[in-house]
C-alpha positions as CSV (number, residue, x, y, z in Angstrom):
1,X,94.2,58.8,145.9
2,X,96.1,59.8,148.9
3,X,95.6,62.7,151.4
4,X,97.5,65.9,151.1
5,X,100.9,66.4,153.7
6,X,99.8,67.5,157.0
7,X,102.7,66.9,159.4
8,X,105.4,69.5,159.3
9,X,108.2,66.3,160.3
10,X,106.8,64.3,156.8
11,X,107.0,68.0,154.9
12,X,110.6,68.7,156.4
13,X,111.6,65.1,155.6
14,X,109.9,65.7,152.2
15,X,111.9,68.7,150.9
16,X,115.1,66.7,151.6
17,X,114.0,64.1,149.5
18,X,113.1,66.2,146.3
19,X,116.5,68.4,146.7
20,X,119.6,66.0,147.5
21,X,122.9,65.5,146.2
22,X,124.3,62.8,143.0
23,X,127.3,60.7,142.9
24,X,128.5,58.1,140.3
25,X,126.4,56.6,137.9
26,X,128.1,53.0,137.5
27,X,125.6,52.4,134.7
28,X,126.9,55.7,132.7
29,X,127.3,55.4,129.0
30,X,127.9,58.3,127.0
31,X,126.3,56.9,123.9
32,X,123.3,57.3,125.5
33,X,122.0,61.3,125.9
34,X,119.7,60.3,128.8
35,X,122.5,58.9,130.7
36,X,124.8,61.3,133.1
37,X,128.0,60.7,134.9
38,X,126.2,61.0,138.1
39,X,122.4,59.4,137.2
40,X,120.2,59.9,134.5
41,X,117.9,62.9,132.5
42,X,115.0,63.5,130.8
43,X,115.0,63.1,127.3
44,X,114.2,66.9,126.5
45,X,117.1,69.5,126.3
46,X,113.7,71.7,127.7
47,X,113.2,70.3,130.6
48,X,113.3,72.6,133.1
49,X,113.4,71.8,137.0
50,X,112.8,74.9,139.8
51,X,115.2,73.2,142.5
52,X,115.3,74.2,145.2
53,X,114.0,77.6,145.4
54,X,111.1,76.7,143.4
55,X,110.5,73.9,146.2
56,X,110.5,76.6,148.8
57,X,108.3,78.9,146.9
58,X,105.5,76.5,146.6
59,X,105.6,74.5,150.0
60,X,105.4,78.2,151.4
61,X,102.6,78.6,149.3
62,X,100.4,75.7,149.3
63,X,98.7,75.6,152.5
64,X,97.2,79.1,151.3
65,X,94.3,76.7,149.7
66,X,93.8,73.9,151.9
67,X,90.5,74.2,152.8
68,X,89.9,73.2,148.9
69,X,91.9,69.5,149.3
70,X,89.5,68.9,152.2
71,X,89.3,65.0,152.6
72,X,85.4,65.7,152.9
73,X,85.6,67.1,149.0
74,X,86.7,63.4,148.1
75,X,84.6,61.0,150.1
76,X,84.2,58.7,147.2
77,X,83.8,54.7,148.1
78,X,85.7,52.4,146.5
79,X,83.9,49.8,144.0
80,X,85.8,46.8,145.6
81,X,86.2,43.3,143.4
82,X,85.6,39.8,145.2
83,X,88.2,38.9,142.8
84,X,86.1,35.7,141.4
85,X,85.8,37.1,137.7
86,X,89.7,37.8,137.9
87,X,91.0,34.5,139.2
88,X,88.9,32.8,136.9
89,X,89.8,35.0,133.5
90,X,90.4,33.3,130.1
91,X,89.9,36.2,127.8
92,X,93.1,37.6,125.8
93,X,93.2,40.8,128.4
94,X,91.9,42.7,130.6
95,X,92.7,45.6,132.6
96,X,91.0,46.3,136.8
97,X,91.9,50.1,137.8
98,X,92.8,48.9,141.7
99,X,93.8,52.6,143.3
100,X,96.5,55.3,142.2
101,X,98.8,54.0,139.6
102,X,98.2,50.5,140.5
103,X,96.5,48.7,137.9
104,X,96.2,44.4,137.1
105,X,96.6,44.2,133.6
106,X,95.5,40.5,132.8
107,X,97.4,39.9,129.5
108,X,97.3,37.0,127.1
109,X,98.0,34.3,130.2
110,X,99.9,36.7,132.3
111,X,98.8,38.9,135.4
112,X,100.9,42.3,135.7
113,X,100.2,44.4,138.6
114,X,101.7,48.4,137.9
115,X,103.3,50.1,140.7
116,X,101.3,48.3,143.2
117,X,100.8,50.1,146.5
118,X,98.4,48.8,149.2
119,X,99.7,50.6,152.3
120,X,97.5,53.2,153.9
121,X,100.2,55.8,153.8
122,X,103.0,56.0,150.9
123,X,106.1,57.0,153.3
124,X,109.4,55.6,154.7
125,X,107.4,55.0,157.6
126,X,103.9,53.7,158.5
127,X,103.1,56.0,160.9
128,X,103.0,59.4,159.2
129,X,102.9,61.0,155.3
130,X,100.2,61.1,152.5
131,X,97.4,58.9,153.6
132,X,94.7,57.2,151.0
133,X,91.6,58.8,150.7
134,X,90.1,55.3,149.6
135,X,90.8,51.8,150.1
136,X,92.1,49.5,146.9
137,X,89.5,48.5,144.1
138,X,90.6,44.6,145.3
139,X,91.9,43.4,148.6
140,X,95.1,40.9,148.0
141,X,93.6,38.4,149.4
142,X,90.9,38.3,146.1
143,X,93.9,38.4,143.3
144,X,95.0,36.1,141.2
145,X,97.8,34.7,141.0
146,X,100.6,37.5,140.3
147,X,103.2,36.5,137.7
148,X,104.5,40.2,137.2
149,X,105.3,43.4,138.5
150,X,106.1,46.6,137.2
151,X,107.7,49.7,138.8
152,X,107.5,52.9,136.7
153,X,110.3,54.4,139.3
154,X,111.7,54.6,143.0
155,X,109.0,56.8,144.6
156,X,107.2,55.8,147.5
157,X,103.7,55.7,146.2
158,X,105.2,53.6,143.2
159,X,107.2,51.4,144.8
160,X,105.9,50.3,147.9
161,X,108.5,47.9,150.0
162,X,105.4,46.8,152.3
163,X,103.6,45.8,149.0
164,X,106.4,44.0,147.2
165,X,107.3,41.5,150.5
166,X,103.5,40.5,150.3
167,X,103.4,39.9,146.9
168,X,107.1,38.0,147.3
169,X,105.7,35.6,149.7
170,X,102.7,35.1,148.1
171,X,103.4,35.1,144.7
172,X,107.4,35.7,144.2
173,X,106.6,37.5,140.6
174,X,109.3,38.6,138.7
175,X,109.8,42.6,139.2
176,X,110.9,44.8,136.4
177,X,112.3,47.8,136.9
178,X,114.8,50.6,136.0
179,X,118.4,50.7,136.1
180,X,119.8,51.2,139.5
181,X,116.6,49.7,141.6
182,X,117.7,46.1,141.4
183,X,120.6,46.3,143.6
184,X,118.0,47.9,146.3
185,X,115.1,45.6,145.9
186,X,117.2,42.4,145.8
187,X,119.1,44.1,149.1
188,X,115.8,44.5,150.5
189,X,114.3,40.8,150.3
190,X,113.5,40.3,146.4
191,X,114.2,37.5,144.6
192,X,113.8,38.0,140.7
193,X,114.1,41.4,139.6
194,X,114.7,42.5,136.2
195,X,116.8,45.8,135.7
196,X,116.0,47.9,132.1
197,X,117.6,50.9,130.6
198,X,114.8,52.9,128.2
199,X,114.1,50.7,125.5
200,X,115.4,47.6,126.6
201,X,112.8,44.5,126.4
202,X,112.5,41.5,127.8
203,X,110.5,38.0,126.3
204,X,108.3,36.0,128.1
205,X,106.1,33.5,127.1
206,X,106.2,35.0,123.6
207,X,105.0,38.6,124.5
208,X,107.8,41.7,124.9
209,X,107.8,43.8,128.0
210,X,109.6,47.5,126.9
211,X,111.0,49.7,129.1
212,X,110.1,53.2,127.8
213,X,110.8,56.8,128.4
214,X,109.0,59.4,130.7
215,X,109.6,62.7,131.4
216,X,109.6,62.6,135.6
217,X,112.6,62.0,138.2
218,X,113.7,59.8,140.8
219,X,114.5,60.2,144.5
220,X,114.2,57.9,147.4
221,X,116.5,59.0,150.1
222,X,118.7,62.6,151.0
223,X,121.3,62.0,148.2
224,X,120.1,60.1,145.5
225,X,117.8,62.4,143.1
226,X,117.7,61.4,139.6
227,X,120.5,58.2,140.5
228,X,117.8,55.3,139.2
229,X,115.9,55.3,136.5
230,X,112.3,56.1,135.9
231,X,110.0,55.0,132.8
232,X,106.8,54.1,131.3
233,X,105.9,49.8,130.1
234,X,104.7,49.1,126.8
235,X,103.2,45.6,126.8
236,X,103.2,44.1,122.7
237,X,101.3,41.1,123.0
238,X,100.5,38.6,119.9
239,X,97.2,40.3,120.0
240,X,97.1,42.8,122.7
241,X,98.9,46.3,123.1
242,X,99.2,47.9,126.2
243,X,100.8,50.9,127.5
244,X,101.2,52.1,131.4
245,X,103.1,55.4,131.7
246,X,103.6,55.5,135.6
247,X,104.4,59.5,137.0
248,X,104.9,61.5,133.7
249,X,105.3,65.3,132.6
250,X,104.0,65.6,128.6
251,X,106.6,65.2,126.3
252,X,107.2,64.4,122.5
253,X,108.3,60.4,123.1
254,X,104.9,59.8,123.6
255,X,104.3,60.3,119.3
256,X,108.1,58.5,119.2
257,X,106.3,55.2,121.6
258,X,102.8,55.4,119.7
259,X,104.8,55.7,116.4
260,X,106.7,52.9,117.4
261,X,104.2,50.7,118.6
262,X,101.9,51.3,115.9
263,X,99.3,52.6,118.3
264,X,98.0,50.8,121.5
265,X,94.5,48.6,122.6
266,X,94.6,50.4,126.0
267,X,96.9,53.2,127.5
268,X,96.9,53.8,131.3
269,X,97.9,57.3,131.9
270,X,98.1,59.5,134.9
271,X,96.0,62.7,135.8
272,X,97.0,64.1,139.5
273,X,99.1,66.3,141.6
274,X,99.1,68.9,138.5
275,X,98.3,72.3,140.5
276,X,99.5,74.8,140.2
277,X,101.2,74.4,136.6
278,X,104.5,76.8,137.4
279,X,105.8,73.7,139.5
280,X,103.9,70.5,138.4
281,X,104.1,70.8,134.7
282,X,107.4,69.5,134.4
283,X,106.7,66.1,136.0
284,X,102.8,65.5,136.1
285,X,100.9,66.1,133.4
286,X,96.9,67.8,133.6
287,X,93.6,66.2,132.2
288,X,94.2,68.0,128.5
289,X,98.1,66.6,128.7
290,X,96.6,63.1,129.0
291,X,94.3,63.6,126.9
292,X,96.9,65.0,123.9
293,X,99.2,61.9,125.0
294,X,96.8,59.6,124.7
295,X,96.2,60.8,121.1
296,X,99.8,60.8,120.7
297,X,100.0,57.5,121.3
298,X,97.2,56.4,119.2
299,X,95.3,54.1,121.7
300,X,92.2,52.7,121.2
């Protein structure tokens, strides 16, 4: 859904993101394996990260094919929504695919938007970084009312600050995301935001909200990789179950969730930035990973 880096400042900017320094994790419990004294971890003992060299290895290496992302190869239009259908929905639930990871999930009364991102670029700045190839499914303008918001982690094409402020003033939803975001969000102009360690829940209007585990990472600035929390949503309904798995390597917790859950009506699961496998297998699972996790979780 977004363009490939171009601009050697972003790329620069981009490699001290992904390799950057911990300090103290105030949240640290030591009952809790996924917790660490300075953030948090995956749940696997396997998991494997290349660090830095294996950062430097494939930004050397990946303009060798960039005549294959040409933006030209994915001139797809959008299919936008006028919204009317939406704002207007009585059913027990629905789900609109708007762009990226963003999806409305329209939920026994309740509209959820996941990781919403409407910004033409996902960046710490407007003017340069990944750009969309498309526009959104839905403009904000045509939505309906938004009651909740979920943030799978601190990335910026997941959690979009230029998003969240519009949908503050225009809606002031109630944000849920993982530990050690609040304290940023809130800082940055937020006024309900729910923080959740993996497997915490929250009620609401009779339905549970579950923060669940993922297999990714976390980093927003030069020092903070893997210092907030990152997860997946399950949505248990009185009638309707729905699971959104945000950025996500394959891993066994998706049996443990599906297991758990008793299956799902509706998994959203993510299939991009997978190439090549030596680097992106740890964090972003390919088509047949998605395809074993959604049998894993035993949607529908």
């Amino acid at each position: 859904m977004f363009s490939n880096i171009n601009n050697k400042l972003f790329s620069c900017f981009l490699l001290l993101i992904l390799y950057s320094c911990s300090s103290t994790n105030p949240y640290f419990n030591p009952d809790k394996t996924h917790h660490t004294k300075s953030g948090f971890k995956n749940p696997s003992d396997s998991f494997v990260s290349h660090g830095f060299g294996g950062l430097l290895k494939w930004y050397s290496t990946r303009w060798m094919n960039e005549e294959d992302n040409d933006p030209e190869h994915f001139n797809y239009e959008a299919n936008t929504n006028d919204g009317i259908e939406l704002q207007n929905f009585t059913g027990s639930w629905s789900v609109t695919w708007v762009g990226h990871a963003t999806s409305l999930i329209q939920w026994e009364g309740l509209n959820v938007l996941t990781d919403p991102i409407w910004s033409d670029r996902c960046s710490p700045v407007s003017w340069i970084g990944p750009k969309r190839y498309t526009k959104p499914g839905i403009d904000l303008d045509n939505l309906p009312k938004i009651d909740i918001v979920v943030i799978s982690h601190n990335h910026y094409d997941h959690m979009d600050l230029d998003t969240l402020f519009e949908l503050e003033k225009r809606y002031s939803p109630t944000f849920f995301v993982g530990l050690g975001n609040k304290k940023f969000l809130i800082k940055s102009g937020l006024t309900k935001v729910v923080e959740m360690d993996w497997w915490d829940e929250v009620l609401i209007q009779g339905k549970r909200i579950i923060f669940t585990p993922t297999q990714h990472f976390s980093a927003r600035g030069i020092f903070d990789r893997d210092e907030t929390l990152w997860g997946s949503f399950a949505f248990i309904g009185n009638k309707t179950k729905i699971y959104f798995a945000g950025d996500t390597g394959y891993f066994d917790g998706f049996k443990e969730i599906g297991e758990k859950f008793e299956g799902f009506d509706l998994a959203i699961l993510p299939i991009g930035a997978y190439n090549p496998r030596w680097f992106m297998e740890p964090v972003h699972v390919d088509p047949s990973q998605s395809v074993q996790a959604f049998i894993d979780l035993n949607a529908n």
